[in-house]
N, C-alpha and C positions, 0 to 999 in steps of 0.2 A: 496752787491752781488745781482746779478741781480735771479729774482728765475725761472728758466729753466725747471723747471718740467710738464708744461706743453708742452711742446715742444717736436717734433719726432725726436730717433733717427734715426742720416744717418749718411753715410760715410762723414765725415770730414778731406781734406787735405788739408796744407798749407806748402809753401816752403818759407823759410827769409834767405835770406845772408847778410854777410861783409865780407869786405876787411883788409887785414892789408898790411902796406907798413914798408918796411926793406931794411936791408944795402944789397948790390948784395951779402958782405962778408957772411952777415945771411945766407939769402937764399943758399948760395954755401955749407954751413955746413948744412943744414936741408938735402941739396939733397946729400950728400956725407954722411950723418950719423954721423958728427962728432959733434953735439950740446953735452954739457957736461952732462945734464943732463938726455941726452935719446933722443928717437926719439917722437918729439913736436905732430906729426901728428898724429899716434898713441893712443901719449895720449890725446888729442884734440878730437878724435871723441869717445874716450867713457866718455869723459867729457861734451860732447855736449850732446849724448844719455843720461848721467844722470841728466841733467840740466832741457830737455825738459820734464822726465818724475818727476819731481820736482819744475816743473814751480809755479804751486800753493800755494809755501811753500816761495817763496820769493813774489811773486805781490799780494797784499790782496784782489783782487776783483777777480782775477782767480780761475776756479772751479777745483778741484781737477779731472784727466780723467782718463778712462782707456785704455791706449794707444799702440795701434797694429802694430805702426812700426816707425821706427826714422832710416833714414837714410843721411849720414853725407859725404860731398864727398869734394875735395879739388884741387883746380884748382892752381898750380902753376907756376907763374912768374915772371920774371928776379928779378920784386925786389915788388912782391907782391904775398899775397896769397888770389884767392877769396873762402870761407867757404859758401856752401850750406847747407843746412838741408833741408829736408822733413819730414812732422811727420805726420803721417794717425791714426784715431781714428772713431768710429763709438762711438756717443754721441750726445747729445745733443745741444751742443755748441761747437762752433770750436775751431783750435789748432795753430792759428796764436801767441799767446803768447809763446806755447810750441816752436815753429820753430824757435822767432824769440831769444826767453833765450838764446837754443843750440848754435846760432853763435856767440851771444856774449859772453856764455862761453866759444867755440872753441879758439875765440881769445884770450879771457883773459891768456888761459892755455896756448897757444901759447906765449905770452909774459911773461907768467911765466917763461918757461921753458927757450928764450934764452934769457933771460934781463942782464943777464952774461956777454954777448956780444953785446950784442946791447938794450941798453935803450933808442933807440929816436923809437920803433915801434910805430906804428898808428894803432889804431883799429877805423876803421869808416867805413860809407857808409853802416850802419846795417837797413834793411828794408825789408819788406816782397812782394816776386813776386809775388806769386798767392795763394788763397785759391779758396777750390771748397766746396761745399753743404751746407744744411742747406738753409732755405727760401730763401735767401738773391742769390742763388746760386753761380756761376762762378766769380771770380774778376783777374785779370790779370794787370800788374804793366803797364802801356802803355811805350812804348819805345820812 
C-alpha cells in the first residue's frame, strides 16, 4: 500500500462502465418487469453503491475512503445494458477503483438475478472514462 499521507485532500471523481449483452428475450423481461427474481436494475445499483464503498475490502492495495457520492445509472438496449457509475470522494487518493468495483458488481448482480433465463450474459467491456483531481489532475478515456 502505497503511503498517501502526505498528500492533499481534493475532490476526487471517477466514472467506469460495462456492458452486458443478453437475449432480446432477457432484455424484453427486465423492461416488462417480469424477471423472476425481481427487478435486476434496482437491485444492481444498490449493489454497485455497496461494492464501491467496499472497494477496499476486496483489492489489497486499495485505501479504504470516505466516500460522498456513488451514483449508478443504466443505459438500456435492444439486447445490451451499458452500467455507469460515478463515485465523488474528497481524499487523498482517487476513486477509480471504487467506480470501476461498482460496475462489475452491477453486472455480476445482474446476471445473478436472470441466469434463470438466460446463462450465456456477457459482462465485458469494464473500463474506466474519466477521473478528475488530485496532482495528476483531469484524464478522459479518448474516443
Amino acid at each position: 500500500m502505497l503511503d498517501i499521507s502526505r498528500k492533499h485532500s481534493t475532490l476526487r471523481i471517477a466514472v467506469a462502465e460495462a456492458t452486458l449483452k443478453l437475449a432480446a428475450t432477457t432484455m424484453a423481461l427486465i423492461q416488462q418487469g417480469r424477471v423472476p427474481k425481481g427487478n435486476p436494475l434496482e437491485v444492481a445499483k444498490v449493489a454497485a453503491i455497496q461494492a464501491a464503498k467496499g472497494a477496499s475490502q476486496l483489492i489489497p492495495y486499495c485505501h479504504p475512503l470516505p466516500i460522498q457520492f456513488v451514483g449508478v445509472e443504466f443505459a438500456l438496449q435492444e439486447r445490451a445494458i451499458r452500467i455507469t457509475a460515478t463515485v465523488k470522494a474528497i481524499h487523498q487518493t482517487g476513486v477509480e477503483m471504487e467506480a470501476l468495483t461498482a460496475v462489475a458488481v452491477a453486472g455480476l448482480t445482474i446476471y445473478d438475478m436472470v441466469k434463470a433465463v438466460d446463462r450465456g450474459v456477457v459482462i465485458g467491456n469494464i473500463r474506466l472514462i474519466e477521473k478528475r483531481g488530485g496532482r495528476s489532475g483531469a484524464w478522459i478515456r479518448p474516443e
